[in-house]
C-alpha positions, 0 to 999 in steps of 0.5 A: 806225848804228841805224835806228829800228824800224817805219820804211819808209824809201825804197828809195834812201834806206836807209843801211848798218848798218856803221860804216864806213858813214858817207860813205853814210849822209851821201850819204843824209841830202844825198839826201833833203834835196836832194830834199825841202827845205825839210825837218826833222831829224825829217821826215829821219829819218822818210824815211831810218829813222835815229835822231834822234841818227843825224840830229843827227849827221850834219846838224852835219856837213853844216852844218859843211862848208857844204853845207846851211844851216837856212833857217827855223823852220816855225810853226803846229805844236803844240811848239818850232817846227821848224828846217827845213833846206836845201841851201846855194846857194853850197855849189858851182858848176858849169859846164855847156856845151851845144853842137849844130849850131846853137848854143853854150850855157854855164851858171854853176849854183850848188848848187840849180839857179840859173843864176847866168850864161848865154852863148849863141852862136846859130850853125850849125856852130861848129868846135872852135877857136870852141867851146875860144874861146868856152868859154875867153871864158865862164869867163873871163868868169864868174870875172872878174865873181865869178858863181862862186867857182872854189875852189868849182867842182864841175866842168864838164859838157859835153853834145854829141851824139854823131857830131857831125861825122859825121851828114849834115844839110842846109847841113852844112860839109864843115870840121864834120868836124873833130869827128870828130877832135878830142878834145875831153876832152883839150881841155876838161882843158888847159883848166881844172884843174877835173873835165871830165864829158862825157854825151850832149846827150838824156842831159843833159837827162834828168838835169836834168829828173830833178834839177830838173824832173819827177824829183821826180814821176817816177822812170822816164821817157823823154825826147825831145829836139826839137833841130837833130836828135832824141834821147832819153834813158831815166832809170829807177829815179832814174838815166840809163840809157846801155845796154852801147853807150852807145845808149839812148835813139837815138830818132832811128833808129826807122824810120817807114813813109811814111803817104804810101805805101799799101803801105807800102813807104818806110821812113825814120829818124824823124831824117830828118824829125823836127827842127829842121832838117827843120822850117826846111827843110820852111817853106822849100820853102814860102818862109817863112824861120826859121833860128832856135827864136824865129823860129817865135814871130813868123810871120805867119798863113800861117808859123803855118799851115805850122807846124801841118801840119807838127806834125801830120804828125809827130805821127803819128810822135811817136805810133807812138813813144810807143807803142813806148816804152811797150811796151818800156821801160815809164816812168812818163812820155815827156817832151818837150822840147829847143830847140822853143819851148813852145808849140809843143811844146804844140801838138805834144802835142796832136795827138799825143794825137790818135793815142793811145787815152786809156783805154789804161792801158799807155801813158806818160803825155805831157808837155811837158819842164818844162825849156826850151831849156836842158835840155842845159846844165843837165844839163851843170851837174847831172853836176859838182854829182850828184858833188859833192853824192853824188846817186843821179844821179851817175855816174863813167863821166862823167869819162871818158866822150867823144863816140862818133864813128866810125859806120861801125863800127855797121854793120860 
């Protein structure tokens, strides 16, 4: 396919010049419309350096398969008004599934990123029986009500933290173990006929800021996830990056020196002091009683108080680990984000710029996830719906990957 002279096209958007080529070239042409609708035929062919009658072609086929639709004719330009064109809402579906020590969370997406239904489980420590229940209930539920057209069903996702059952937490049952053992793929694929993709909670919220947050603005960049534990995940170049062990982006393992000990001397993991849980625990040693995210909005002045010493203290630590982000991994941006509600995370930013120098041009910027509490769950819906619609985001490890378990053996 001929590419038109003097074009500079993006470096993720460049189709090859073979004639066997043409699933590329049409993954390209849906890449850029994805990300830069609404858009025209002529505006496609500038970005991708494709010949109109390239563009022509392919756009016919795209239209004709249903996966964009011409949304409306731009005015106000000199000539015949351009059709500008879309990706089409109901094109595909998705089912995305978020589950974590504290809750359960399960998304019904359509093509664009619009959460058609949501059920939410705010419970600790859900078992894998309750879980396969309660997911079976939601889609069962999603597809009897006709929220989604199931002969259009990309797939369903499933973000969960890895070693689930394994990572001691305070009020931990001992029965959680059972994650450890059950392979929850297997359950998910004898549940559905459908495609079951399975990523990393950290890793599926960076996926769905890439897809449908700040990814528009920033193609490299670290996110944290504020969750009943931390994690974080690494998007560079436009696509998550796992690392060889599946490991990027464990911020929960940094160590932090004790700014209480002088000496320095007291080392612990940033995940032991820095989450949801540490923060319920930390208010409940001073007897304010939260158990869950909302409860954190509704405090009285004393609870407001508490949780701002608390923010501060871990802004210290927030700041050490942006710097070290910055050094190592060098991203356009650190975001953060996870189930801490928003303006909390405001608050928590600020302080943390507090500890970082404003004219140091080699450190990341800072900001707050433009995702809310859904991130995970929406990156779970993003893994089915990159594939289906041949995004750069999209990645076939997902349709075998599963949760890592056994974490003894990292330290054999």
């Amino acid at each position: 396919m001929n590419q038109t002279l003097g074009a500079r096209p993006s470096p993720d958007l460049t189709g090859a010049n073979v004639e066997d080529a043409g699933e590329h070239n049409r993954a390209v042409v849906l890449r850029c419309i994805h990300r830069q609708a609404p858009i025209s035929r002529a505006e496609i062919a500038r970005r991708t350096g494709f010949t109109k009658p390239a563009i022509a072609r392919i756009v016919d086929r795209l239209l004709d398969e249903g996966l964009i639709m011409e949304a409306r004719r731009r005015h106000g330009l000199r000539g015949q008004p351009a059709i500008e064109l879309e990706i089409n809402p109901d094109a595909c579906f998705a089912i995305g599934i978020n589950i974590d020590r504290d809750h359960l969370t399960i998304l019904a997406v359509d093509a664009v990123g619009n959460v058609r239904a949501r059920v939410h489980h705010e419970k600790r420590f859900i078992l894998p029986a309750e879980f396969l229940q309660l997911t079976s209930d939601a889609i069962s539920h999603f597809q009897r009500s006709r929220l989604i057209d199931d002969a259009r069903l990309a797939g369903i996702g499933l973000a969960m933290p890895d070693w689930l059952g394994e990572i001691s937490l305070l009020g931990k049952p001992e029965a959680y173990q059972e994650w450890t053992a059950f392979d929850v793929r297997a359950a998910l694929e004898n549940l559905t006929q459908h495609p079951v993709f399975i990523e990393n909670e950290a890793n599926a919220a960076a996926l769905a800021e890439l897809d449908y947050g700040l990814g528009a603005e920033s193609s490299s960049f670290f996110y944290i996830a504020i969750n009943a534990c931390p994690g974080g995940g690494l998007v560079l170049d436009g696509n998550g990056h796992r690392g060889a062990m599946g490991l990027s982006g464990e911020i929960g393992w940094l160590p932090i020196a004790d700014g209480r000990d002088e000496k320095a001397h007291k080392v612990q993991l940033l995940g032991e002091i820095f989450s949801l849980f540490s923060l319920y625990d930390f208010l409940a040693r001073h007897d304010v009683e939260v158990s869950v995210p909302h409860d954190l909005l509704t405090l009285d002045a004393h609870g407001r108080r508490l949780v701002s010493q608390w923010l501060k203290e871990m802004s210290a630590h927030l700041a050490v680990a942006v710097k070290h982000i910055g050094l190592i991994v060098d991203p356009d941006a650190v975001l953060v984000g996870g189930r801490l509600p928003i303006r909390i995370v405001d608050e928590l930013l600020r302080y943390v710029h507090e500890h970082l120098d404003a004219e140091d041009t080699s450190l990341p910027s800072l900001h707050r996830a433009s995702l809310g509490e859904d991130a995970s769950a929406m990156g779970a819906a993003a893994m089915p719906m990159a594939a289906a619609l041949m995004l750069a985001s999209a990645d076939v490890a997902q349709r075998a990957r599963s949760p890592l378990k056994n974490m003894d053996r990292l330290n054999s």
